[in-house]
Structures are given as structure tokens and as C-alpha cells.
C-alpha positions as CSV (number, residue, x, y, z in Angstrom):
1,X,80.7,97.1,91.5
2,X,84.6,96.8,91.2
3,X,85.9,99.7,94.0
4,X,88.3,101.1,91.1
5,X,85.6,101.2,88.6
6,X,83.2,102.8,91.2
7,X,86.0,105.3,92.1
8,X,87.2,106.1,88.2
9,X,83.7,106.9,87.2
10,X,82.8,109.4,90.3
11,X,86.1,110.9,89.3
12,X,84.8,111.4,85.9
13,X,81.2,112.8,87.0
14,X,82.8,115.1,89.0
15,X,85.3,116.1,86.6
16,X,82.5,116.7,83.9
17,X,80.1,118.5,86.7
18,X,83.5,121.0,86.8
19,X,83.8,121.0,83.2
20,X,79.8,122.7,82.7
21,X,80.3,124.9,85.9
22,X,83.5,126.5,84.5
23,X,81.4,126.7,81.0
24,X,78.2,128.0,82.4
25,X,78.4,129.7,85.5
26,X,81.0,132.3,85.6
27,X,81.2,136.2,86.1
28,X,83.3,139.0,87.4
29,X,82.8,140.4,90.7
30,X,85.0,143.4,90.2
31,X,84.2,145.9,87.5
32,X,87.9,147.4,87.3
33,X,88.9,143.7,86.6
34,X,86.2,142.0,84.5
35,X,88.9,139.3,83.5
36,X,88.8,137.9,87.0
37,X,85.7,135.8,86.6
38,X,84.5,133.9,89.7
39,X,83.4,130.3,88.5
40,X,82.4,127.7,90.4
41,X,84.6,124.7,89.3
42,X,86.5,123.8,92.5
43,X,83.4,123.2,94.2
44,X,83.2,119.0,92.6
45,X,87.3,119.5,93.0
46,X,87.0,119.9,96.4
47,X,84.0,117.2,96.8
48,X,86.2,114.9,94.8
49,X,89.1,115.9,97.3
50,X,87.1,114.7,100.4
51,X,85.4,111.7,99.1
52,X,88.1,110.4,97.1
53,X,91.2,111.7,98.8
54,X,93.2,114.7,97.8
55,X,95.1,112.8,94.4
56,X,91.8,112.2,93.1
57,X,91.1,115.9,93.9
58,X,94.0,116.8,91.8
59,X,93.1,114.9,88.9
60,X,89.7,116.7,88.5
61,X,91.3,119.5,89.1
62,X,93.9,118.9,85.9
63,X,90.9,117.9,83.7
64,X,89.1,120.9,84.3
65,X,92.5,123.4,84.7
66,X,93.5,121.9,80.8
67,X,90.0,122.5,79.4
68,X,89.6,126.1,80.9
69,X,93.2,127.2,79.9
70,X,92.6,126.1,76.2
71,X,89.3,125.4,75.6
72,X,87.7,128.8,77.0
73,X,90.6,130.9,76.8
74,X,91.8,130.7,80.0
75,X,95.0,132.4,79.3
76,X,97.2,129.3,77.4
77,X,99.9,127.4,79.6
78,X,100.2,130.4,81.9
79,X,96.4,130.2,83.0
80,X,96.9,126.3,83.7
81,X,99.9,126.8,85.9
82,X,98.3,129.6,88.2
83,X,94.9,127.8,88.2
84,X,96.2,123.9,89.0
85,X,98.6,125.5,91.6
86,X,95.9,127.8,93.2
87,X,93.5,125.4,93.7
88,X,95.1,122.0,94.2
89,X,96.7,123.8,97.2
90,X,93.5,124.4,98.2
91,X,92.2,121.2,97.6
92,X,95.2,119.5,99.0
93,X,95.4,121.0,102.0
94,X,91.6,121.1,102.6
95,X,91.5,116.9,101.6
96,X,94.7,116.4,103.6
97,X,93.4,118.2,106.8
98,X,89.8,116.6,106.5
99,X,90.8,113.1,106.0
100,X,93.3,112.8,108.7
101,X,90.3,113.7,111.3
102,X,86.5,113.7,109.4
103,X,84.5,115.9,111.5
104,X,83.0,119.3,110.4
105,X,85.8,121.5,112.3
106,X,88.4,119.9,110.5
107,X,86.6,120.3,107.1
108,X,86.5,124.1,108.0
109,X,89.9,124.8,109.5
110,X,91.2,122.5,106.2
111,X,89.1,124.9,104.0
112,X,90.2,127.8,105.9
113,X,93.7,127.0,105.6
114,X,93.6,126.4,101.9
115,X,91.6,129.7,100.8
116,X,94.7,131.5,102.4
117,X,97.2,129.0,100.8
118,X,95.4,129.4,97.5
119,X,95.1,133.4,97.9
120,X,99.0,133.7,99.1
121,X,100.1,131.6,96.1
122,X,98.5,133.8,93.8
123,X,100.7,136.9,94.9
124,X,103.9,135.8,93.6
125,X,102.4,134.0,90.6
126,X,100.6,137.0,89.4
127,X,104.0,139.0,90.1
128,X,105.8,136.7,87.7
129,X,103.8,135.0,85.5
130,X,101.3,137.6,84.6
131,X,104.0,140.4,84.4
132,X,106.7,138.3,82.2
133,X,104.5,135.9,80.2
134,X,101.0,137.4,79.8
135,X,102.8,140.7,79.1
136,X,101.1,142.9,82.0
137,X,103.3,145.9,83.1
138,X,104.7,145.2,87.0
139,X,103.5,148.2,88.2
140,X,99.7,147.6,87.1
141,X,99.7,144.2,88.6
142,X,101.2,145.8,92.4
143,X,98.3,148.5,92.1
144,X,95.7,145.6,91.8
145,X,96.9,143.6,94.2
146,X,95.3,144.9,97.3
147,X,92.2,146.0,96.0
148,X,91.2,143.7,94.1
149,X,93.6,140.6,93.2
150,X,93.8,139.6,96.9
151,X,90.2,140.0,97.9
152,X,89.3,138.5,94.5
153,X,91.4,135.0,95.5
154,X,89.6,135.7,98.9
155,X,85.8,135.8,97.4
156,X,86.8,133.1,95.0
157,X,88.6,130.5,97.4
158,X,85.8,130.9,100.8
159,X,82.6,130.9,98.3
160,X,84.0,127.8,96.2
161,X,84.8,126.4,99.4
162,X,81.4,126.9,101.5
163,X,79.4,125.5,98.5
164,X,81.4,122.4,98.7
165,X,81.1,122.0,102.4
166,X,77.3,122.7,102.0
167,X,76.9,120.1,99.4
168,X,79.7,117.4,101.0
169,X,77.5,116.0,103.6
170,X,74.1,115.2,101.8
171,X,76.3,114.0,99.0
172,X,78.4,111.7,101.1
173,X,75.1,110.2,102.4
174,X,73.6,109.3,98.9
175,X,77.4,108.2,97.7
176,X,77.1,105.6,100.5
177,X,74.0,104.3,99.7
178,X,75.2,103.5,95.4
179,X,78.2,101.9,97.5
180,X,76.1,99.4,99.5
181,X,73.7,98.9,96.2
């Protein structure tokens, strides 16, 4: 099979895999904030970011940002902005970091490195964006921040990314065995 084909349909299973995890499979973990819902759609973002490299990464990533922010109510253009920037620095730094040396350490310091990127991001974005375009008062946004926006990002960023190092491995077996066929 033609290597660009190959690549531009794993793209697009990926990208769908994300599109029926951020559909299906999402809840709150905080009661005082039931509108932070944990989801699972990074997880074939950052699987697409270390097969594919971490471009690839970030065009799931769009796909699935777009269709959450409009499609499931994700909060508009607002809700795409803080999502794509979140996770593709997640994904970017975890893809970047993993691809420059591909052993298991790197994978984790990579994924490590982007949960806190991802989770540090999300301070000032929810200081700006959320207070002046989605309308939430300063003050309530500052109050959550500690107890539960930060740890939220935290919970969010290391489960998403522990799945995807759990299922990277097996996966990049079978990936090279379609490749040979």
C-alpha cells in the first residue's frame, strides 16, 4: 500500500476512534464542577502523535477539538481554542520527546512533561478566556483553580496519557505487521 495512503487512513481511524470516545465515554470527576467532564479523546491523539509524528497528532487533535466545540457543545470557538492548545502541547511535547529517542523512559518523561505543559496552559486560558468570553466572574474562576481546575487538568492529562502509553506498544506491534502485509 502507498505509505501516504497507509498514513492518511490511520490518521482518519484514529481521528474517528477520538470522535466516539469524546461522544461516549465522558463524565465529571468533581461534583462542584460537573462541566469539567473527563473524556478520553487524547488517548488515539497521543497514539497518533507517536506513531505518526507529532503534526499528525495535531491534526486528529483539530478533527476531534472542531467536532467537540460545536457538535457536543463544547463551549463554541472558546472551547476549541483551550482544548487544541491544551492538548496539542501535550501531544507535541510528548511526540517530540518520544521520537527523538523511542524507548519507554522517554515516552514517560515526554508524557510527564506535557501533562504539566497542558495543566499550566490551562491557568491563564481559563483566566482570560473563560472570564471575558464565556462570561464567568474572575473571582469564581481564581476560587476553582486550586481545588479543582488544576487537579482536574492533572487527572485529565496523566490518565489520558497512561492509557495511551498502555495501549502504544501492542498497538505499534500489530501497526507493523498491516505495514509489512
Amino acid at each position: 500500500m502507498n505509505k501516504s495512503v497507509l498514513k492518511m487512513t490511520q490518521i482518519a481511524m484514529l481521528a474517528a476512534l477520538s470522535l466516539v470516545l469524546v461522544t461516549f465515554v465522558h463524565f465529571p470527576i468533581f461534583p462542584t464542577a460537573p462541566f469539567l467532564e473527563y473524556d478520553m479523546a487524547d488517548v488515539p491523539v497521543l497514539i497518533g502523535g507517536f506513531l505518526l509524528g507529532p503534526i499528525e497528532g495535531l491534526a486528529i487533535l483539530l478533527v476531534v477539538s472542531v467536532y467537540q466545540a460545536f457538535a457536543l457543545g463544547g463551549n463554541g470557538w472558546v472551547g476549541l481554542v483551550m482544548h487544541f492548545v491544551a492538548s496539542g502541547l501535550l501531544v507535541v511535547i510528548s511526540a517530540v520527546i518520544f521520537r527523538w529517542k523511542k524507548t519507554v523512559a522517554s515516552m514517560i518523561i515526554g508524557l510527564i512533561l506535557g501533562c504539566i505543559a497542558m495543566t499550566a496552559a490551562m491557568i491563564p486560558m481559563n483566566l482570560t478566556l473563560t472570564v471575558y468570553f464565556l462570561g464567568t466572574p474572575r473571582e469564581v474562576v481564581e476560587q476553582m483553580m486550586l481545588p479543582v481546575i488544576i487537579p482536574f487538568n492533572l487527572i485529565k492529562s496523566s490518565a489520558n496519557s497512561t492509557l495511551a502509553a498502555l495501549v502504544y506498544f501492542p498497538l505499534k506491534r500489530l501497526v507493523k505487521l498491516t505495514e509489512k502485509a
